[in-house]
Each structure stands twice: as structure tokens, then as C-alpha cells.
C-alpha positions in Angstrom: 35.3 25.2 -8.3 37.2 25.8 -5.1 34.8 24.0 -2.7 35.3 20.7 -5.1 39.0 21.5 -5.1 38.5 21.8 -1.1 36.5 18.6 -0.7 39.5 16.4 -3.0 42.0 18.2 -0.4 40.4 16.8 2.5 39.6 13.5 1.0 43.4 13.5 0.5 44.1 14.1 3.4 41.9 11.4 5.1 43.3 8.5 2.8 46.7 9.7 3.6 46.0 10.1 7.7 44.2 6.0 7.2 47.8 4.8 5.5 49.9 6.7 8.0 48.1 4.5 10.6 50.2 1.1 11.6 48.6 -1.8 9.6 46.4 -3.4 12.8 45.2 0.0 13.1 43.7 0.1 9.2 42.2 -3.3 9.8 40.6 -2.9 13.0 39.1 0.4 11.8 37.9 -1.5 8.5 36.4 -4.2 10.5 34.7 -1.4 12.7 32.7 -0.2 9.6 31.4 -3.8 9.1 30.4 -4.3 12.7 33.0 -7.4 13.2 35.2 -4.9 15.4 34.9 -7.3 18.8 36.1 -10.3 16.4 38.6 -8.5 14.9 40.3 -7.1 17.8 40.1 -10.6 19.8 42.2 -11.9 16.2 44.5 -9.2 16.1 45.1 -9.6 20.2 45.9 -13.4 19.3 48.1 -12.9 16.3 50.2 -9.9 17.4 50.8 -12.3 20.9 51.8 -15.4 19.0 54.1 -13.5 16.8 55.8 -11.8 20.1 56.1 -14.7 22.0 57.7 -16.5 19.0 60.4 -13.3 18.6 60.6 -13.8 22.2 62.0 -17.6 21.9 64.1 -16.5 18.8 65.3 -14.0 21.1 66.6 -16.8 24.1 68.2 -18.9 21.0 70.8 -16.5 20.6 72.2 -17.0 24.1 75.5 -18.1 23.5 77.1 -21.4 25.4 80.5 -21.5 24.2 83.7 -21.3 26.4 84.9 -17.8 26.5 87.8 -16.6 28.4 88.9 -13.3 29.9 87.2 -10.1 28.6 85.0 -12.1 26.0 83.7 -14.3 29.0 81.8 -11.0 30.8 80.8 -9.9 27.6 78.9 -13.1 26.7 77.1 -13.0 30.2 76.3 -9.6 29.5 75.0 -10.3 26.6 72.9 -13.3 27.4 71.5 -11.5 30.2 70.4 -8.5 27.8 69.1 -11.0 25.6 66.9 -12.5 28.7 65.6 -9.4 28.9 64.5 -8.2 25.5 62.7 -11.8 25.5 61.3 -10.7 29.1 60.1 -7.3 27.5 58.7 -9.4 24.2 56.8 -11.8 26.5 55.6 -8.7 28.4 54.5 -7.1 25.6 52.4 -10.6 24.5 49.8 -10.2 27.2 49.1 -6.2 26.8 46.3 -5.4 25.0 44.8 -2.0 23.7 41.0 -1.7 23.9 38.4 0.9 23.7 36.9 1.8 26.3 33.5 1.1 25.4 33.9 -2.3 24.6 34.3 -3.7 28.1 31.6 -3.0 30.6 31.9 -3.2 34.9 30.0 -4.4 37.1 28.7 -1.3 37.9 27.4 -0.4 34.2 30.3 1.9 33.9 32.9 1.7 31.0 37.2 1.5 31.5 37.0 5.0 31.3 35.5 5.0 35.2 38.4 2.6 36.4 41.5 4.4 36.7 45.4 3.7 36.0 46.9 1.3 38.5 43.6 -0.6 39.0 43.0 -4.4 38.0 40.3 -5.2 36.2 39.3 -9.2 37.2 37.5 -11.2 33.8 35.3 -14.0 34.2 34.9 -14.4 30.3 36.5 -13.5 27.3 36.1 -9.1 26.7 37.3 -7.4 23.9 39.8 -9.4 22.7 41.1 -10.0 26.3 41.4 -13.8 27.8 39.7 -14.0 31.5 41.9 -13.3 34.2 43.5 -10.0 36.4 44.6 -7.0 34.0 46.2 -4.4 35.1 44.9 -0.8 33.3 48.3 0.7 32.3 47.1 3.7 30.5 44.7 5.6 28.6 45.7 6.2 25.2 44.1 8.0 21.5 42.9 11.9 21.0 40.1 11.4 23.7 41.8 8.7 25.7 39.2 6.4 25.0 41.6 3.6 24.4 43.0 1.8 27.5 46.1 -0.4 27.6 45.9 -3.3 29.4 48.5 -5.9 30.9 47.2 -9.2 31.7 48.4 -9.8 35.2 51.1 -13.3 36.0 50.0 -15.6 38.9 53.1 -14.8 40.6 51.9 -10.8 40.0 48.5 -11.8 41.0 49.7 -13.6 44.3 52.0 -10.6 45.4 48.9 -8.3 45.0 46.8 -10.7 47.5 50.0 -11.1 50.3 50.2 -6.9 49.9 46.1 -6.5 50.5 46.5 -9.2 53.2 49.2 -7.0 54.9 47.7 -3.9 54.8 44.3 -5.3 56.7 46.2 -7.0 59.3 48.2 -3.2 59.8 44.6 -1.5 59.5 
């Protein structure tokens, strides 16, 4: 009787670690089981974007434009500059994406794992839920850190990176 007793605790205990997990979480490991994981996470990646980038514009609508006078006048600049910000941060947060590191293979026949922090991974097509273009490998993330979190890189970003490469051969 206690080994059945033992095996309903640790089924608990796994259905209450899966609803302890945020909701894109639950899905994406659903979607794993079913082998649609690559789908999945490219849908998730879309959805969770749009929905920051609209909080993001919700965010810039609360600037405020009306007259204000003495003390009340540098606290509505300060506040519409912190507003600027947290839709900055929101927009920022649009183009990261977390993958697993086995889902995107380099050139090499490596995984993410073999990249490092701090290093840009350049796509020519569409990865793991990740449009093509220059990310930026953020950090590894999960038990076994065999989860990377990538930040899809701005053309301004991407420019300032070439000028900086550019510089350091001419100093070489």
C-alpha cells in the first residue's frame, strides 16, 4: 500500500509543478508531447510580441500634453519620460525570445549551447520561432541551461557593432 500511496504523491506533485509553470510554459510543453513544439514556440514568440508592443503604445498614450505650471510642470516631464521608458523596456522585451538550445543549429553543426553570452547569432531564415536577422545571445536559462535568451538586434544596434569591428581592424 505505501508504494501506491508513494506513486499518487509524486503524481501530485508533478501536476502541481506543470500548473505552477506560467501558462506559455504549459502549452509549449503540451505541444512538445505532440511534436508541434517548433510551431508552437514560433506562435507563442508572435503572440507574446504583439501583445507587448500593443502595452507598449498603451503605454506612450498616457503621456500627458496639458499646460502645467510650477512643480506639476517637472513632474509631468518626469513622468512622460518614465513612461518613454517603460514603453522602451516593453518594445525591448517584444523582440527577446527564449529557445532551447537544440532547436537552432550553426554553421558548424554545433547547438547555442557552443555560442557563448555576448555573441550574435546572424539568421538567414526563420529558427525556432525567431524572424531572420542579428540576435544577440543574452543568457542561458532552465535547470541545465539548455534554454538561451535571445534579443533580436536593431539596425541602428546592428550598424554600431560594424563601425566598432571596423575600428578595431584599422587599430590592429
Amino acid at each position: 500500500m505505501d508504494n501506491r500511496e508513494a506513486a499518487k504523491a509524486r503524481v501530485r506533485a508533478k501536476v502541481a509543478a506543470e500548473k505552477a509553470l506560467p501558462a506559455s510554459e504549459r502549452i509549449a510543453n503540451m505541444l512538445h508531447a505532440t511534436h508541434t513544439h517548433a510551431d508552437a514556440q514560433a506562435l507563442l514568440a508572435a503572440f507574446r510580441a504583439e501583445v507587448l508592443r500593443e502595452a507598449a503604445e498603451v503605454a506612450e498614450s498616457l503621456r500627458q500634453f496639458e499646460p502645467a505650471f510650477g512643480a506639476r510642470e517637472s513632474a509631468q516631464v518626469s513622468e512622460n519620460l518614465g513612461v518613454l521608458r517603460v514603453a522602451d523596456k516593453l518594445r525591448s522585451m517584444a523582440s527577446t525570445r527564449t529557445v532551447s538550445c537544440f532547436d537552432v543549429e550553426l554553421d558548424n553543426g554545433e547547438n547555442l549551447k557552443d555560442l557563448g553570452v555576448g555573441n550574435v547569432l546572424e539568421l538567414d531564415q526563420p529558427t525556432a520561432g525567431m524572424e531572420p536577422g542579428a540576435w544577440l545571445l543574452v543568457a542561458y536559462e532552465g535547470d541545465f541551461q539548455d534554454r538561451a535568451r535571445l534579443r533580436r538586434l536593431s539596425r541602428d544596434e546592428i550598424d554600431a557593432r560594424r563601425r566598432a569591428d571596423a575600428m578595431a581592424r584599422i587599430y590592429e
